[in-house]
C-alpha positions in Angstrom: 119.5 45.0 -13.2 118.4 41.4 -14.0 117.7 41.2 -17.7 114.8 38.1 -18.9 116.3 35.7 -21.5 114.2 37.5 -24.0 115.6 40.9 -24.0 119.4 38.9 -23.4 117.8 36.9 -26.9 117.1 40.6 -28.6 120.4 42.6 -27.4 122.1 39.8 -29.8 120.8 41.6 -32.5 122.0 44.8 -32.0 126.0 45.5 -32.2 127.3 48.2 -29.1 128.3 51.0 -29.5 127.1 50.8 -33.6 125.3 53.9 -35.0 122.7 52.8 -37.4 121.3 54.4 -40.6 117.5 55.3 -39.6 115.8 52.3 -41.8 117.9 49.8 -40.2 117.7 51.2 -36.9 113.6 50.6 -37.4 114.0 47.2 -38.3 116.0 46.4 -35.2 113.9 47.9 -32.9 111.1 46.3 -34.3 112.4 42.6 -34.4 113.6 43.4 -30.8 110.3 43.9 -29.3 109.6 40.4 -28.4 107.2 40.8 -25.4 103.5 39.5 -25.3 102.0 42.6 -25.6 102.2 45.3 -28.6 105.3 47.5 -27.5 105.4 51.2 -27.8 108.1 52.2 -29.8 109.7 55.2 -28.6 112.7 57.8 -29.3 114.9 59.4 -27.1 117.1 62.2 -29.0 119.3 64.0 -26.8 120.1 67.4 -28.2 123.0 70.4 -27.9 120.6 72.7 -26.1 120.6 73.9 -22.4 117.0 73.9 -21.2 118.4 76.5 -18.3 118.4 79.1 -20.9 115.1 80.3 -22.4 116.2 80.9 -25.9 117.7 77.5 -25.8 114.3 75.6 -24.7 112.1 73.7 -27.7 108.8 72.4 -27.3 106.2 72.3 -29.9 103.5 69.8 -31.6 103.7 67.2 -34.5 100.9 65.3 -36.5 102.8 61.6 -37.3 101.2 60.3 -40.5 100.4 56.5 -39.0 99.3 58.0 -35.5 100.9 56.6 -32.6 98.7 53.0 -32.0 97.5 53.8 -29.0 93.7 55.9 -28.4 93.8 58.6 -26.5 91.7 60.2 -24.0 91.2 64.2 -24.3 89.8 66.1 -21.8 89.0 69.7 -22.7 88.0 72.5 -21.0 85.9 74.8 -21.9 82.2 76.3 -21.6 79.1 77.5 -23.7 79.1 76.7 -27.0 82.7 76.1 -27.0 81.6 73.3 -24.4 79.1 71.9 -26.6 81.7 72.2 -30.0 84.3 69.7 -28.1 81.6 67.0 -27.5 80.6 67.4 -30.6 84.4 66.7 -31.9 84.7 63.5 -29.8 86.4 64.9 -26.9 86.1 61.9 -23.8 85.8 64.8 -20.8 84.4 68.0 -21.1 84.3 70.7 -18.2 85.3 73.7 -16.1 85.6 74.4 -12.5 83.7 71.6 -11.4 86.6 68.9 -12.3 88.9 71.3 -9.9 88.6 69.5 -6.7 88.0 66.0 -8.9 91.5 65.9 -10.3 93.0 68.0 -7.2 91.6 66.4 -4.5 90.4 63.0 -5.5 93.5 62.0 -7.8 91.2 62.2 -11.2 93.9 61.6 -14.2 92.0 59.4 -16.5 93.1 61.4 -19.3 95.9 61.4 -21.9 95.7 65.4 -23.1 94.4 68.7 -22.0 92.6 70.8 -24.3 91.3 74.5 -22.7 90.3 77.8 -24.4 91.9 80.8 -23.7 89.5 82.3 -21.4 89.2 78.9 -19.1 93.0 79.0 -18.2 92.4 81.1 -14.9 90.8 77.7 -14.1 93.7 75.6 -15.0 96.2 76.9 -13.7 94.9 76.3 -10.5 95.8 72.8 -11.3 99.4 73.8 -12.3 100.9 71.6 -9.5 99.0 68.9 -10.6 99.4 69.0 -14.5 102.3 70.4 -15.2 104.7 68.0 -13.4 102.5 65.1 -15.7 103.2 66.8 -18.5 99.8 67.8 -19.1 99.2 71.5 -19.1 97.7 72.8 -22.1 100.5 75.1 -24.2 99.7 77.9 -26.7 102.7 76.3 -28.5 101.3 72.8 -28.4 98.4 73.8 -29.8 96.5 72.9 -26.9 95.2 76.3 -25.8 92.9 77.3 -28.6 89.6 78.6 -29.5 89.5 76.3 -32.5 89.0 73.1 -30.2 87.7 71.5 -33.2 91.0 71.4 -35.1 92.7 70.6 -31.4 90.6 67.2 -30.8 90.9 66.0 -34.7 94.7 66.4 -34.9 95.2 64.8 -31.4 93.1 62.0 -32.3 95.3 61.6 -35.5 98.5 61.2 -33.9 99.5 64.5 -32.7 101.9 64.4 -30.2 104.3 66.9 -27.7 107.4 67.4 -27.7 109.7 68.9 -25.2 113.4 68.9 -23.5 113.4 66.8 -19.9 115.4 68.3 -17.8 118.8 66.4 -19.2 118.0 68.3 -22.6 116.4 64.5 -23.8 112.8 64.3 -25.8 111.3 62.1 -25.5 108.4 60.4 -27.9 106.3 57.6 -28.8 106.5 57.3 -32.8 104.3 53.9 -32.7 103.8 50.5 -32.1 105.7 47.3 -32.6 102.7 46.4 -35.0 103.3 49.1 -37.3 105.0 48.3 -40.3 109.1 49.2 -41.0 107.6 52.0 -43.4 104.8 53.2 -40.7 107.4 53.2 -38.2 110.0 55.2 -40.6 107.9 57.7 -41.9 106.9 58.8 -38.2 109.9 58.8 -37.0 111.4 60.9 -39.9 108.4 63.6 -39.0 109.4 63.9 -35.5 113.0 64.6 -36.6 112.4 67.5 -39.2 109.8 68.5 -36.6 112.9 69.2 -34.3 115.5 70.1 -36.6 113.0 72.7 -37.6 112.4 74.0 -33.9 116.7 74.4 -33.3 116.7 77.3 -31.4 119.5 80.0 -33.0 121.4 80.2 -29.8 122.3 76.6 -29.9 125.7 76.4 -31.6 127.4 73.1 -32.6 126.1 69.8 -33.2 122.4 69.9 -32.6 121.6 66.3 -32.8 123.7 64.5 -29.9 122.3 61.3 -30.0 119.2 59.5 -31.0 118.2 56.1 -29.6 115.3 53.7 -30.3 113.4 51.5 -28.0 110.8 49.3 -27.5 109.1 49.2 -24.3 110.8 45.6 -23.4 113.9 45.8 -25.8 117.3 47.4 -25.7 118.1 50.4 -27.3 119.0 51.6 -31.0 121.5 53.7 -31.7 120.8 56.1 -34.7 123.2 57.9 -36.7 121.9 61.4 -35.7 124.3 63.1 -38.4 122.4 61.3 -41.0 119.7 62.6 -39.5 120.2 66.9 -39.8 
C-alpha cells in the first residue's frame, strides 16, 4: 500500500517494534495525526480469549470521562410513555414497527446507537440481519435494552461506548479525538482498559492483554506496553 509523505513524515516518530509506556504512547499518537481533519483516535487491544467459546466472550459498556468528540445519533425504540420519556431525553429517532421496512427495505442507517425497551425487541429482532452485522443491536449487557431509557440516552450522549471481541478476539474503540488533550486522551484510554481487565472472563488463562495498539485515523500505529497495562 502507497503511504502519503505525511504518514511516511509521522512513522519517523515512532520506533518498530518499541512497546511504549501508556503516556507516551498518547503523545505519539497524537503528534502523529497530521491530517486536515480532527482524527479519531482509536485502540485496538487484542486479547488471550477465544470468542468461539461462550465463557470466553466479553462485551460490555463504558462511560469515558472526556466523551469521545464526536455527537452521536440515538435512535430508540419504544412506545407510550416510554416513547414520549426518550424525546424528552434528547433521543434524534424515536419509533416502533413503522421504521421496520425504512431501515430494512429502504437502507435507513442514519443512526449511531440503538436504544429499545424490553417489550419492543420482538420488533427488533426482525432487523437482526440488518443490525447486528453493524454492530448495532441493542444488548441487555450494553445497557442498551432497558426500561430506564432516560439513564440509556444521558450516558450515551456522555461518551458511553461498546465494547466487544471481533472475530480475531480484537476490540476495538474510539477513546477520542486528536483535539483532545494528552491528559483527556489518557484518562479515557485508562477507563477503557480497567473496563476490560475487569470483564476477563475466568476461563481465559495466561496473559490476558496480548497487545494494545494506538492509532489515529491517518497515522501509523502505537504500540503499548499491555503488561503495564493489567
Amino acid at each position: 500500500m502507497k503511504r502519503g509523505k505525511k504518514y511516511i513524515e509521522a512513522a519517523k516518530l515512532i520506533q518498530r517494534g518499541t512497546l511504549y509506556d501508556r503516556d507516551e504512547a498518547v503523545a505519539l499518537v497524537k503528534k502523529a495525526a497530521v491530517a486536515k481533519f480532527d482524527e479519531t483516535i482509536e485502540a485496538h487491544i487484542r486479547t488471550g480469549c477465544d470468542g468461539r467459546h461462550a465463557d470466553q466472550q466479553i462485551r460490555g459498556a463504558v462511560v469515558l470521562p472526556h466523551g469521545t468528540g464526536k455527537k452521536v445519533r440515538i435512535l430508540v425504540f419504544a412506545k407510550d410513555a416510554k416513547a414520549e420519556e426518550a424525546k424528552a431525553a434528547g433521543a434524534d429517532f424515536v419509533g416502533g414497527d413503522e421504521l421496520i421496512p425504512r431501515i430494512q427495505n429502504e437502507g435507513w442507517l442514519d443512526f449511531d446507537v440503538v436504544v429499545a425497551t424490553p417489550d419492543m425487541m420482538g420488533v427488533v429482532g426482525r432487523l437482526g440481519r440488518v443490525l447486528g452485522p453493524k454492530g448495532l443491536m441493542p444488548n441487555p449487557k450494553a445497557g442498551t435494552v432497558t426500561m430506564d431509557v432516560t439513564k440509556a440516552i444521558n450516558d450515551i450522549k456522555a461518551g458511553k461506548i461498546e465494547y466487544r471481541l471481533d472475530k480475531t478476539n480484537i476490540i476495538h474503540v474510539p477513546i477520542g479525538k486528536a483535539s483532545f488533550t494528552e491528559e483527556q486522551l489518557a484518562d479515557n484510554f485508562q477507563t477503557l482498559i480497567d473496563a476490560i481487565n475487569k470483564a476477563r472472563p475466568a476461563a481465559v488463562k495466561g496473559q490476558f492483554l496480548k497487545s494494545v495498539t494506538l492509532t489515529s485515523t491517518m497515522g501509523p500505529g502505537v504500540k503499548v506496553n499491555p503488561l503495564k497495562l493489567a
